[in-house]
Each structure stands twice: as C-alpha cells, then as structure tokens.
Backbone bond lengths (Angstrom), bond angles and torsions (degrees), N, CA, C in turn:
res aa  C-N    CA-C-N  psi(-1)  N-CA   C-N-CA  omega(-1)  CA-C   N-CA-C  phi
1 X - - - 1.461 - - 1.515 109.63 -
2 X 1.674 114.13 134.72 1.571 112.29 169.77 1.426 115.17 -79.67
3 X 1.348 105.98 150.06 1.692 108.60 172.19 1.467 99.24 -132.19
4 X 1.390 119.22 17.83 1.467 108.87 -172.78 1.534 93.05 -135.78
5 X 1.458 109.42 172.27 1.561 112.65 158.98 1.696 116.69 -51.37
6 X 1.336 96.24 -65.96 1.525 102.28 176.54 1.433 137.83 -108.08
7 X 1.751 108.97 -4.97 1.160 113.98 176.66 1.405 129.47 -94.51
8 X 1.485 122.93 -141.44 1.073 99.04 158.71 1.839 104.24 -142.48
9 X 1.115 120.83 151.16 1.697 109.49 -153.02 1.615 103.75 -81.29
10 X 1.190 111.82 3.87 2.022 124.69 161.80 1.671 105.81 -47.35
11 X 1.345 103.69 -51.06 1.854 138.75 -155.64 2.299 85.07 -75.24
12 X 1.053 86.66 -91.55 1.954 91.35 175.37 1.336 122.79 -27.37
13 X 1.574 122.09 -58.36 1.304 133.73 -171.50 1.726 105.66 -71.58
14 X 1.403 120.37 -34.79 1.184 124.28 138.57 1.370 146.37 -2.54
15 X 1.939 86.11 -72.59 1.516 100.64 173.38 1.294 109.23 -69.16
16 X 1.896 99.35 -53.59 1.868 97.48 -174.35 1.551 121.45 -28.11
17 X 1.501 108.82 -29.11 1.431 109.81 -143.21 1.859 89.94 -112.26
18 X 1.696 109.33 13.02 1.374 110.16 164.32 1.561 97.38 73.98
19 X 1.188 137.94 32.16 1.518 142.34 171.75 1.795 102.70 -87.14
20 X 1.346 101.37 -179.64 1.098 114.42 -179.43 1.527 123.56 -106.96
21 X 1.061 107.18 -25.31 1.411 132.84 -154.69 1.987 98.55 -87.42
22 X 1.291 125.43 50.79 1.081 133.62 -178.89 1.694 111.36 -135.62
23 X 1.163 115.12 -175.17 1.682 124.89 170.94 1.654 112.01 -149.17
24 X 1.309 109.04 152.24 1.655 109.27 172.48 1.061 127.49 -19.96
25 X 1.293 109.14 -50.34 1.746 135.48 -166.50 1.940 92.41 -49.85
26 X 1.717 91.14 -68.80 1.916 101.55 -178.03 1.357 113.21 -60.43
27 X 0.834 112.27 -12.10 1.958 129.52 169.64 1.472 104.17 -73.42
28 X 1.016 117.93 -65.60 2.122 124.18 172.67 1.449 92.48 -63.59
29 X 0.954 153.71 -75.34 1.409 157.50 176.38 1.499 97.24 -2.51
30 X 1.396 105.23 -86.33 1.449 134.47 -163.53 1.788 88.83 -67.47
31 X 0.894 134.44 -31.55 1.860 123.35 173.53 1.771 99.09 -64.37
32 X 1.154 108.03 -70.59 1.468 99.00 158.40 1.665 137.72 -5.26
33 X 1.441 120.23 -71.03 0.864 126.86 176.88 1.099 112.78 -88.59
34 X 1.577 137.20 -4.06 1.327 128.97 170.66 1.938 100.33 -99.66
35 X 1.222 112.05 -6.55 1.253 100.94 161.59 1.330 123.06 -80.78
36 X 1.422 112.18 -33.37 1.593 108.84 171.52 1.343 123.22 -73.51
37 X 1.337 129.95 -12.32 1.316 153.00 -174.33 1.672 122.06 -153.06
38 X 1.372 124.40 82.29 1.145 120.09 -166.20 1.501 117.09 -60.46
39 X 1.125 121.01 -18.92 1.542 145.68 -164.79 1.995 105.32 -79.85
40 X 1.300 99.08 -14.41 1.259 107.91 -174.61 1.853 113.92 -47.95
41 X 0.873 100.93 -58.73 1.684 116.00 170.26 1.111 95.23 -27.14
42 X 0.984 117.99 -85.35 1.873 144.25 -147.30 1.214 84.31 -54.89
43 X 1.926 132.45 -68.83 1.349 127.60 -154.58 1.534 86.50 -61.56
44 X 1.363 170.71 -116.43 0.804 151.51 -35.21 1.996 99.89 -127.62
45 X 1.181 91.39 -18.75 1.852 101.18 -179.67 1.513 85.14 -97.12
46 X 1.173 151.84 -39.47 0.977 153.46 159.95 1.691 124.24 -34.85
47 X 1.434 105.95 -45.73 1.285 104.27 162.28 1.497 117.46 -83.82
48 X 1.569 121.34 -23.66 1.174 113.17 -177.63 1.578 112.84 -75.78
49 X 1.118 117.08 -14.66 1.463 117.91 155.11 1.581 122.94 -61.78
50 X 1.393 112.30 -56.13 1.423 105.06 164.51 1.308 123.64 -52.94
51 X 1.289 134.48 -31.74 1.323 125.51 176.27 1.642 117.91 -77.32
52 X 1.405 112.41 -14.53 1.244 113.06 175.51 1.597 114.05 -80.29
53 X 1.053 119.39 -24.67 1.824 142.49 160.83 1.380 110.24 -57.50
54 X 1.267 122.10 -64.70 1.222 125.58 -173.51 1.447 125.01 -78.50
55 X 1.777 110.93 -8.79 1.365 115.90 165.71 1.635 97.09 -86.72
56 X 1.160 130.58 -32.56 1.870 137.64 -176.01 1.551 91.18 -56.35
57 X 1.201 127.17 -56.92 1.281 140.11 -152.42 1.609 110.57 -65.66
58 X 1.736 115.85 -50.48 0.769 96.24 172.17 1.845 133.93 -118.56
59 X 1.308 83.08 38.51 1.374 108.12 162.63 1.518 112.08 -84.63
60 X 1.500 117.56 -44.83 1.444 129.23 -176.73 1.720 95.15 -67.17
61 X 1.355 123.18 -25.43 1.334 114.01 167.93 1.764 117.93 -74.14
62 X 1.197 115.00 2.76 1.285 110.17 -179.96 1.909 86.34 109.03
63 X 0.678 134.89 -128.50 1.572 155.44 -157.15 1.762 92.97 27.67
64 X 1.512 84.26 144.62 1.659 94.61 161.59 1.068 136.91 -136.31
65 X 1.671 97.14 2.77 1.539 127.49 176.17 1.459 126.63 -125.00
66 X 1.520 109.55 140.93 1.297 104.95 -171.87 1.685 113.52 -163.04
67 X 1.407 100.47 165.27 1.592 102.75 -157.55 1.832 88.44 -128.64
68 X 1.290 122.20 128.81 1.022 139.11 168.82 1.190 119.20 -111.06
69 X 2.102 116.56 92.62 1.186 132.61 -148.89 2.333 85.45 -90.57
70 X 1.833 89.52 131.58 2.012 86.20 166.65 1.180 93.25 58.01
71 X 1.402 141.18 59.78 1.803 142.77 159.94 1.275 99.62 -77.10
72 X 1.282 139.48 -11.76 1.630 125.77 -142.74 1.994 112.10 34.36
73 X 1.509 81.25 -149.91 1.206 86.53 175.56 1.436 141.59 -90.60
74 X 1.207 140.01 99.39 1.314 134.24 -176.93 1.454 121.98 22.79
75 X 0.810 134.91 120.02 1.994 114.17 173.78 1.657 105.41 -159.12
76 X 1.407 116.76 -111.46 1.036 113.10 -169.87 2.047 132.75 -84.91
77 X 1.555 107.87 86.87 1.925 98.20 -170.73 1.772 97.52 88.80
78 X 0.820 92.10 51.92 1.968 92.86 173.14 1.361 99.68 -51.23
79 X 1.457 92.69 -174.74 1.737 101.75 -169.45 1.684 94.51 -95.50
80 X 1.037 97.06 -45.13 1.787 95.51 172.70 1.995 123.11 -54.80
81 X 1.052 102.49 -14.39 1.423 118.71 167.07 1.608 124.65 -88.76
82 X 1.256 94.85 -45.31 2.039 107.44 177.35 1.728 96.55 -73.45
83 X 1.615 120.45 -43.72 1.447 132.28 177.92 1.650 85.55 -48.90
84 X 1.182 116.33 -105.45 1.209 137.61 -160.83 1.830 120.11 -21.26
85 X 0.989 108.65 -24.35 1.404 131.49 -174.39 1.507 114.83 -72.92
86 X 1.596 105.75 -41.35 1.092 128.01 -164.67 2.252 96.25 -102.82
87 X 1.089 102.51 -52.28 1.702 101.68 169.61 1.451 101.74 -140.02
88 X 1.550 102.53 116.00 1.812 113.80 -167.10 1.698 94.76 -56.51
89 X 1.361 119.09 -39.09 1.589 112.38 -159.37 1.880 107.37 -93.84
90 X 1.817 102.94 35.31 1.648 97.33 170.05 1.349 100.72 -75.58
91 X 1.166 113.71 144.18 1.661 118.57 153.07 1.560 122.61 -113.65
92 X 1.545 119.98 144.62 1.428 114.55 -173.01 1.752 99.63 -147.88
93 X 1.788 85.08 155.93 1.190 107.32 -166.12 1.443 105.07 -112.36
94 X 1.538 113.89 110.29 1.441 119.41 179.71 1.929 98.36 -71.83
95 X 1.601 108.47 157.28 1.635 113.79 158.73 0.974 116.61 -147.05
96 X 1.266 135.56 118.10 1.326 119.06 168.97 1.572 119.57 -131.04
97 X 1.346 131.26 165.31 1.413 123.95 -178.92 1.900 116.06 -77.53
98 X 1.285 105.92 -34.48 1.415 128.01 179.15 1.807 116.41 -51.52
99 X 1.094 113.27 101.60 1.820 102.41 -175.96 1.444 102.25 -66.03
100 X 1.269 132.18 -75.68 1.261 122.51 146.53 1.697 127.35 24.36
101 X 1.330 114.09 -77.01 1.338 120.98 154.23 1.371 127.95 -53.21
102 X 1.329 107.58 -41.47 1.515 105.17 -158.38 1.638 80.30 -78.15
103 X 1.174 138.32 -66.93 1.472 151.87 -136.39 1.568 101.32 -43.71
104 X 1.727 94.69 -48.91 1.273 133.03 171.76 1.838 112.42 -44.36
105 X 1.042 100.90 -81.18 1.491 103.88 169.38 1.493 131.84 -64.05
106 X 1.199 106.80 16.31 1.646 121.83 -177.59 1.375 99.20 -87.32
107 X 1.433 100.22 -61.70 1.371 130.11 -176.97 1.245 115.25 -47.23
108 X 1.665 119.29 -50.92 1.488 115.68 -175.71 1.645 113.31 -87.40
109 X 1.501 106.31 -4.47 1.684 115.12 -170.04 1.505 94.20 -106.83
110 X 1.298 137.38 -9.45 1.779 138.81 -173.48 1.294 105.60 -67.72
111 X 1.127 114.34 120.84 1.514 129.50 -175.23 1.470 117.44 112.16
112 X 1.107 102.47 -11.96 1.940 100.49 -159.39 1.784 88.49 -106.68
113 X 1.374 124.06 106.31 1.249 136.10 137.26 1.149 134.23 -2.38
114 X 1.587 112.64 -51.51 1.370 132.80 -174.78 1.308 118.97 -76.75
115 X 1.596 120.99 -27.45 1.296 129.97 -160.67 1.576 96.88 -141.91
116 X 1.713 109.36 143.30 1.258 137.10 -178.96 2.219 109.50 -120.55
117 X 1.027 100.22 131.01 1.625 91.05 162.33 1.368 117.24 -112.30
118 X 1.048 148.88 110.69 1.606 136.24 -173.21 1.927 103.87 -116.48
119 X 1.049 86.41 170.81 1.889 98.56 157.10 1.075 125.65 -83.30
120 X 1.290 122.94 167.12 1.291 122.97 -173.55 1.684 126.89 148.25
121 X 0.915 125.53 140.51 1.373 145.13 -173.46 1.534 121.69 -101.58
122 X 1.419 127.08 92.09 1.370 97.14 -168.75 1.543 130.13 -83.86
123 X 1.757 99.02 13.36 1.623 114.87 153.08 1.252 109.52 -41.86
124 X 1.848 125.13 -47.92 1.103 129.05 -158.95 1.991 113.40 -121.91
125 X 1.536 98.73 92.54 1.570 105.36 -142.49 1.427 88.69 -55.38
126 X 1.882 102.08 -57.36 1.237 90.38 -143.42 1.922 133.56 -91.32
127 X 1.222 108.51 25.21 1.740 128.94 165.71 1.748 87.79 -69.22
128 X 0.826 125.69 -45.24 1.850 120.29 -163.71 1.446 98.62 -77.45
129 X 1.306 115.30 -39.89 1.840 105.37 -162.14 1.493 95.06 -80.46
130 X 1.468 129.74 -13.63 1.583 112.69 -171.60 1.439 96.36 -122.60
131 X 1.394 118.49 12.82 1.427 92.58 -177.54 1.533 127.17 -99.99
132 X 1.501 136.98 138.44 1.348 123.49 -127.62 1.089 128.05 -56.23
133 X 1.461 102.70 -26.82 1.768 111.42 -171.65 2.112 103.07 -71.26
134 X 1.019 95.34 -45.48 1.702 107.24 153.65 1.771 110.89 -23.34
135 X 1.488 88.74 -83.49 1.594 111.17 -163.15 1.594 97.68 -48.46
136 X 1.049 114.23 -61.16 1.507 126.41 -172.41 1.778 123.03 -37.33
137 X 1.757 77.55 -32.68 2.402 74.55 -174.30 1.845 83.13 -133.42
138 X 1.074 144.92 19.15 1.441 120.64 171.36 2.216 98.03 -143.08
139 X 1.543 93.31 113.12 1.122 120.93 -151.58 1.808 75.08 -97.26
140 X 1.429 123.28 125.83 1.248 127.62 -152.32 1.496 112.58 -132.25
141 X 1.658 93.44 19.28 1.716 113.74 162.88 1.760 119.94 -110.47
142 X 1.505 97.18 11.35 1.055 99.10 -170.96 1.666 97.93 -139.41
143 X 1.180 119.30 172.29 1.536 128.82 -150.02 1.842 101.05 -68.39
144 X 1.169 128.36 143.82 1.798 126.64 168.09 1.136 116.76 -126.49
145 X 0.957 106.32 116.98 1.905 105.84 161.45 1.481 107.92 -76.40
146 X 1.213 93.07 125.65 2.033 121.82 156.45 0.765 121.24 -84.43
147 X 1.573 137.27 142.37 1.368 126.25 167.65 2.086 95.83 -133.88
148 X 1.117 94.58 125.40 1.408 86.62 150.24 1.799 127.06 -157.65
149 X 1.414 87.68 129.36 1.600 97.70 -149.41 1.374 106.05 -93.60
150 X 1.439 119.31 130.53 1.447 111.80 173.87 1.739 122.02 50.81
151 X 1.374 98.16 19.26 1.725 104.62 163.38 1.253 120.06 -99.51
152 X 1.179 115.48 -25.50 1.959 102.28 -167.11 1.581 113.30 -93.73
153 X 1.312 115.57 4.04 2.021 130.99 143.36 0.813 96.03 -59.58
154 X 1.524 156.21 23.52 1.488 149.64 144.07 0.898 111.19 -67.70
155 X 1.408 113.65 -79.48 1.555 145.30 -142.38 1.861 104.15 -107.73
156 X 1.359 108.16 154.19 1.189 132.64 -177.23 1.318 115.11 -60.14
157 X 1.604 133.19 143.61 0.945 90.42 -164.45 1.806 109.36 -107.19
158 X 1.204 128.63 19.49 1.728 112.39 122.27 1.105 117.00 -51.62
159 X 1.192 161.08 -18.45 1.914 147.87 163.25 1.158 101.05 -71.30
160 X 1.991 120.45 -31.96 1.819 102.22 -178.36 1.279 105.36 -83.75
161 X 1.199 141.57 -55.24 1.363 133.08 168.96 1.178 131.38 -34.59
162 X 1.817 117.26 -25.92 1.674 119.35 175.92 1.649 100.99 -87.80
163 X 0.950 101.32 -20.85 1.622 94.80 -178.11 1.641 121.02 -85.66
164 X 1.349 115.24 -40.11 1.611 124.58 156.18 1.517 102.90 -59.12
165 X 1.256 129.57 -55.86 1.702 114.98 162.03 1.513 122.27 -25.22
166 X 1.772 101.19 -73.04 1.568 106.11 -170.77 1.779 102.13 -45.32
167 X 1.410 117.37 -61.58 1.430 115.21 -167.75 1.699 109.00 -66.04
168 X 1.107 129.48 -26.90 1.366 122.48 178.80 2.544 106.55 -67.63
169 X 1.234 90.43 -29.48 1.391 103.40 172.88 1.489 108.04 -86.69
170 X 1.299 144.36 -13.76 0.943 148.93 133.14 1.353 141.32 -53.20
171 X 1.112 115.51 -38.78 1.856 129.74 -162.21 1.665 88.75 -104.28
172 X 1.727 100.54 151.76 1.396 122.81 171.85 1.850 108.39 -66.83
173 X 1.059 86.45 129.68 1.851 97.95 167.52 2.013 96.64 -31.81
174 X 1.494 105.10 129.23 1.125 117.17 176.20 1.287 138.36 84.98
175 X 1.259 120.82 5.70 1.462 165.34 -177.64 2.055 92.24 -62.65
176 X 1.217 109.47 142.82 1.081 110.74 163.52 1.902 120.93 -119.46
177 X 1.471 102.03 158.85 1.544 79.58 173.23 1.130 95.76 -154.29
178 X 1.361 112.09 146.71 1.484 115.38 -173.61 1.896 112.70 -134.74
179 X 1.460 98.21 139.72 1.438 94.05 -170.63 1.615 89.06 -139.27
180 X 1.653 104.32 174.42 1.615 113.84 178.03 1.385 89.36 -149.72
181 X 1.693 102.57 161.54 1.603 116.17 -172.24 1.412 114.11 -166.52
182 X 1.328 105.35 138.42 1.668 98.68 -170.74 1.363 108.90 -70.03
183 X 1.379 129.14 169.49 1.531 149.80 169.28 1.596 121.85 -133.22
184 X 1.290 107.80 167.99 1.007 112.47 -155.43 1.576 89.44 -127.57
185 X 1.165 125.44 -13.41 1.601 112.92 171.57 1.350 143.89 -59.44
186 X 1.561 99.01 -11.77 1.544 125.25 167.95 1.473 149.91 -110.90
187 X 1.691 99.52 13.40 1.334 110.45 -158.19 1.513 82.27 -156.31
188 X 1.357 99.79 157.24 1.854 126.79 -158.28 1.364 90.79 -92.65
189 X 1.579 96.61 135.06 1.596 134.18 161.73 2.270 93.01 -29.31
190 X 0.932 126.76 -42.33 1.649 122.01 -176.72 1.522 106.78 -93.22
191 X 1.102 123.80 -25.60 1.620 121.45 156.12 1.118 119.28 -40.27
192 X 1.601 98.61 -58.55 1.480 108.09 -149.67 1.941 104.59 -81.10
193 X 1.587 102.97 -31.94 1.693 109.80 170.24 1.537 104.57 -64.86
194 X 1.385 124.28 -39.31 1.572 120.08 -169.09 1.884 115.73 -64.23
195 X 1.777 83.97 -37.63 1.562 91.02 -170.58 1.720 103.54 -73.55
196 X 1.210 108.51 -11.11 1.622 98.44 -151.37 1.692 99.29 -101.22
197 X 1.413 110.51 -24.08 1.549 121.26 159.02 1.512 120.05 -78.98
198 X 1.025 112.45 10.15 1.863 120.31 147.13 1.006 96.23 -96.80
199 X 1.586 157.69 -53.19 1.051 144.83 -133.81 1.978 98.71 -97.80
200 X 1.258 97.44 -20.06 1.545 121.36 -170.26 1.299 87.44 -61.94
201 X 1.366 140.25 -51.48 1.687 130.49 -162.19 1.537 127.08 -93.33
202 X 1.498 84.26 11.44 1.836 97.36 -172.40 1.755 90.63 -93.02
203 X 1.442 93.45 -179.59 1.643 110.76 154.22 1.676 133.23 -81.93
204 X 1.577 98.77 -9.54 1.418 122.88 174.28 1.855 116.56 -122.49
205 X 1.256 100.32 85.97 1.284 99.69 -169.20 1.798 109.74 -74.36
206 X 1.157 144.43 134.50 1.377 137.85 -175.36 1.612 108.46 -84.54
207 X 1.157 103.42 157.83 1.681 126.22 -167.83 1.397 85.03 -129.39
208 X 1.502 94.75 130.73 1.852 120.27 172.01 1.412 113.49 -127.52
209 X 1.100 94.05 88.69 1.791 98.38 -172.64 1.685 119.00 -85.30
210 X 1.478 121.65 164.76 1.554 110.49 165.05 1.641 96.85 -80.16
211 X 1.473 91.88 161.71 1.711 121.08 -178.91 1.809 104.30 -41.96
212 X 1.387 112.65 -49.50 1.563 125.58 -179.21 1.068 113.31 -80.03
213 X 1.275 124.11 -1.90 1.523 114.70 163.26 1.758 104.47 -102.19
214 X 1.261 102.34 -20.87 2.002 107.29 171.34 1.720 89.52 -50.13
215 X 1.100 96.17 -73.59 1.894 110.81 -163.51 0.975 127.93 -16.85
216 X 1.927 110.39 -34.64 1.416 120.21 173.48 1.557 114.12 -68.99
217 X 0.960 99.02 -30.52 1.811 87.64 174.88 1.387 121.75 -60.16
218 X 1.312 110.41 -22.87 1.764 119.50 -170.61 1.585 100.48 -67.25
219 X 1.646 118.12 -30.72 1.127 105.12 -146.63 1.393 109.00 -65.86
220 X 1.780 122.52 179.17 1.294 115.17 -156.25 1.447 140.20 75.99
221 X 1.649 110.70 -25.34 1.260 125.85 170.02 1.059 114.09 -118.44
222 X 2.013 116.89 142.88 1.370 122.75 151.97 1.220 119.04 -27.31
223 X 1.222 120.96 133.84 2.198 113.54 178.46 1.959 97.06 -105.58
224 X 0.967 96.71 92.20 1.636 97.43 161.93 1.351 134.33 -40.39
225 X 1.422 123.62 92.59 1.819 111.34 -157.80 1.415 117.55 -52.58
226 X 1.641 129.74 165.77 1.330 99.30 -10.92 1.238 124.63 -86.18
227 X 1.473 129.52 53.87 1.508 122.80 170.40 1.401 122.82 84.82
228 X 1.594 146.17 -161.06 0.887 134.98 -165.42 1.922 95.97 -90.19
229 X 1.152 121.34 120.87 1.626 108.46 -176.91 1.445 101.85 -143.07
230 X 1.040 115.78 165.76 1.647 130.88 169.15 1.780 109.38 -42.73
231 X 1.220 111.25 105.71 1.732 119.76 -167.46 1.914 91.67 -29.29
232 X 1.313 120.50 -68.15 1.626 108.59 -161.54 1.173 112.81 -45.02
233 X 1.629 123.35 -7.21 1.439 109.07 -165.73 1.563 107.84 -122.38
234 X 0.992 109.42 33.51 1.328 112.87 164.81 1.526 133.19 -128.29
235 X 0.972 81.12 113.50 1.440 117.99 -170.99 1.781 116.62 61.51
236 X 0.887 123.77 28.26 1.425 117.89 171.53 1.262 147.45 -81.81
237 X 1.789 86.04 53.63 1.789 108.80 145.54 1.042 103.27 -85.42
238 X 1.597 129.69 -20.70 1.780 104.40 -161.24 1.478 111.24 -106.81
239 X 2.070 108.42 31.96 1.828 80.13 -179.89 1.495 94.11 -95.75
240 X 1.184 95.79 -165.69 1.691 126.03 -158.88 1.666 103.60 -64.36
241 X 1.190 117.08 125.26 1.484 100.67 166.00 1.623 137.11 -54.56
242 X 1.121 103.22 140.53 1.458 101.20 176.96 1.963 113.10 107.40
243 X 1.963 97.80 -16.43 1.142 111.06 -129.68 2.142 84.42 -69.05
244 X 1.239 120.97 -159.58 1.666 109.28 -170.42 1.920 85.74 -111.36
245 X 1.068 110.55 155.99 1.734 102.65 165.12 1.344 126.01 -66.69
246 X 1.662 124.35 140.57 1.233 109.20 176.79 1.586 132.74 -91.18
247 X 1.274 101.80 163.75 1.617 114.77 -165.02 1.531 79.13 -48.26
248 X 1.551 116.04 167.24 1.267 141.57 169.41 1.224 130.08 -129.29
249 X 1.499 129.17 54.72 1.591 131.94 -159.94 1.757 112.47 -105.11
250 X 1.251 113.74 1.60 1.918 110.85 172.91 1.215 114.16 48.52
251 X 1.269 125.17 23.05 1.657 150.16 -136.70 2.336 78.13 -119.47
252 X 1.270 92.74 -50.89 2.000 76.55 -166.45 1.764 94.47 -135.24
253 X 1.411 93.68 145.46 1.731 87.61 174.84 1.346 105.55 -103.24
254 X 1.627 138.02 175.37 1.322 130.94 123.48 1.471 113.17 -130.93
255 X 1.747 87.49 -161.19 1.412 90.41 -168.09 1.784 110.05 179.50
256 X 1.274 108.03 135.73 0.949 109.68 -152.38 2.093 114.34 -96.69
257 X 1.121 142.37 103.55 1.470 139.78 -150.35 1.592 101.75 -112.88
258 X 1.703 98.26 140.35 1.552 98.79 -172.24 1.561 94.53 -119.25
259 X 1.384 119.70 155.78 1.362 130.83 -143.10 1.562 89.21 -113.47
C-alpha cells in the first residue's frame, strides 16, 4: 500500500522505526508528516510497542500462528521475532499489497522455514488464506492470530466491518485479531486538518475517526479487556522485560478481538 505520492509507506515507517531500508525522498516524506504532527515519531514507536504486546498476548493464549495483514516491510522486532521469543516454533505470514515490499521481504525472510512473505490485498481475503506459502505454515483448523496495524484508516468503515466479517467467517473459533487506528479525540481541530492534507496528496488518503465510531468495527467480536484503549494502555504488564517505556501520545487506539 502507498502512503506517499511516490513512495511506498514500507520505505517511511522504516525510517520512523530508525531502519535502513529507506531513501531521502521517505526522509522529506516523513519531514512532512512530522511537520504536520510533531508527535508522529512517538505514535509510531508507540504502536510498535503495542504490537509487540499483542503478539506476547496471544501467544500466552496458546496460538502459534499468525498472519500479519499490510506489515510493510520487515524492519524493526518483527512479529515473527517478538512471536518467536516467546514460542521458538511460531510461524508467520507477512502480506502486503506493495511488490516492492514484498520482493523486499522475500529476500530478507529466504531461508527461514518459519516465515513466508506473499502479496496480497486484504480487500481480497481469500487468495491469502489458500495461497501456498499460507497453506504450508498456517494450519486453519486451529486458532490464528491477525494483526493488522494501522490499515483500516484506509478504508470506510463498511470495508472495516466486511473485512473483520470475511476473516471472523474464516478463522477457527478462538482466533484473535488485533488492529490499531488513529483518532481524533486527542489532537486539535489544526492537527487533525494538517495531518490529513499530507495524506490528501497520496493515493491513500487517512480517515481520523472519533473513538465511537472505531467501536463499530469491533462489533461481532469478543473485545479482549481492556477494550478498545489508547495503544500505551493496553495491557502493559505483559511486555518483555527490560523492554524501554512507551511513547504516550492517545494519537491511535487498539485492541485486540476474539472470534
């Protein structure tokens, strides 16, 4: 998926996250959006903390498999790494729409057994749930963790609800899935116009919704406490020891739903 005029937001989220795997261009990009929102940084290590929780989480539920819907590109503590830590034999399935990315993450994931990168759209569920590299490491009678991070600020939110549908009609009873999404309950009426006219010149324009309009997407699913909340505040007894504290900006919530 693009988040830029010309790049691709694999390349940016990258940088945010202090990777290498970027260029100038995603460097002005990312000045961009930290000019319209200085807090940008922070939200973005901020979510990568929540996702490292919520892969702990539902590993400690048993799961050992999982599909990471729009990962970009590999970069900093993958999910297959925070997974793995916790049960050496998780396996995960990167997807992304970006060839670019995927080509990318083939390359740095080739060799490793455990982990697949493919293409894919998660407009279009089901090419991903049967396709071989899929079939091969995610056994689809038994429980899956989802993750999808900072994707459903895309799409409408009838497209987020049909799509947590399709996969809830898909996935084994007990399956978890976890997503995050920006809001608008914490950041100024000129934030929210500044940030959204960067997003205005891409091919992926972002949606900043209130917290109660997030909520509707949950429906249909168990809500795992504590519920849809500000990413730092969920659940963080269970990260990793040692791990650093996370940024705190109320900038995106998630939340984690059991099937």
């Amino acid at each position: 998926m693009y988040y830029g005029p010309q790049l691709p937001g694999w390349a940016k989220y990258d940088f945010y996250l202090g990777g290498k795997h970027n260029y100038p261009s995603d460097r002005a990009a990312v000045a961009a959006v930290v000019e319209a929102y200085p807090k940008t940084i922070d939200v973005i290590v901020e979510a990568r903390h929540f996702l490292r929780r919520t892969v702990r989480y539902m590993c400690f539920q048993g799961i050992d498999q999982f599909i990471d819907m729009g990962s970009g590109l590999p970069s900093a503590d993958n999910t297959h790494q925070v997974a793995q830590r916790v049960n050496p034999n998780a396996r995960v399935v990167y997807v992304d729409v970006d060839d670019v990315a995927v080509a990318f993450g083939q390359q740095m994931l080739g060799g490793d057994p455990t982990t697949a990168f493919i293409q894919g759209s998660v407009l279009e569920l089901e090419p991903i749930l049967n396709h071989p590299e899929t079939r091969k490491l995610i056994d689809f009678s038994k429980p899956v963790g989802v993750l999808m991070m900072g994707l459903l600020h895309f799409f409408s939110i009838d497209t987020d609800r049909a799509i947590l549908k399709n996969l809830r009609d898909n996935l084994a009873s007990g399956s978890l899935l976890s997503f995050s999404h920006t809001i608008s309950n914490f950041v100024t009426e000129e934030e929210i116009r500044q940030v959204l006219a960067v997003y205005a010149k891409t091919p992926t324009p972002l949606i900043i919704r209130d917290i109660d309009v997030v909520k509707q997407i949950t429906e249909g699913y168990s809500v795992v406490e504590p519920g849809l909340v500000s990413m730092h505040k969920w659940k963080m007894d269970i990260a990793e020891e040692g791990e650093p504290e996370a940024p705190q900006t109320s900038a995106m919530v998630g939340v984690v739903l059991r099937t």
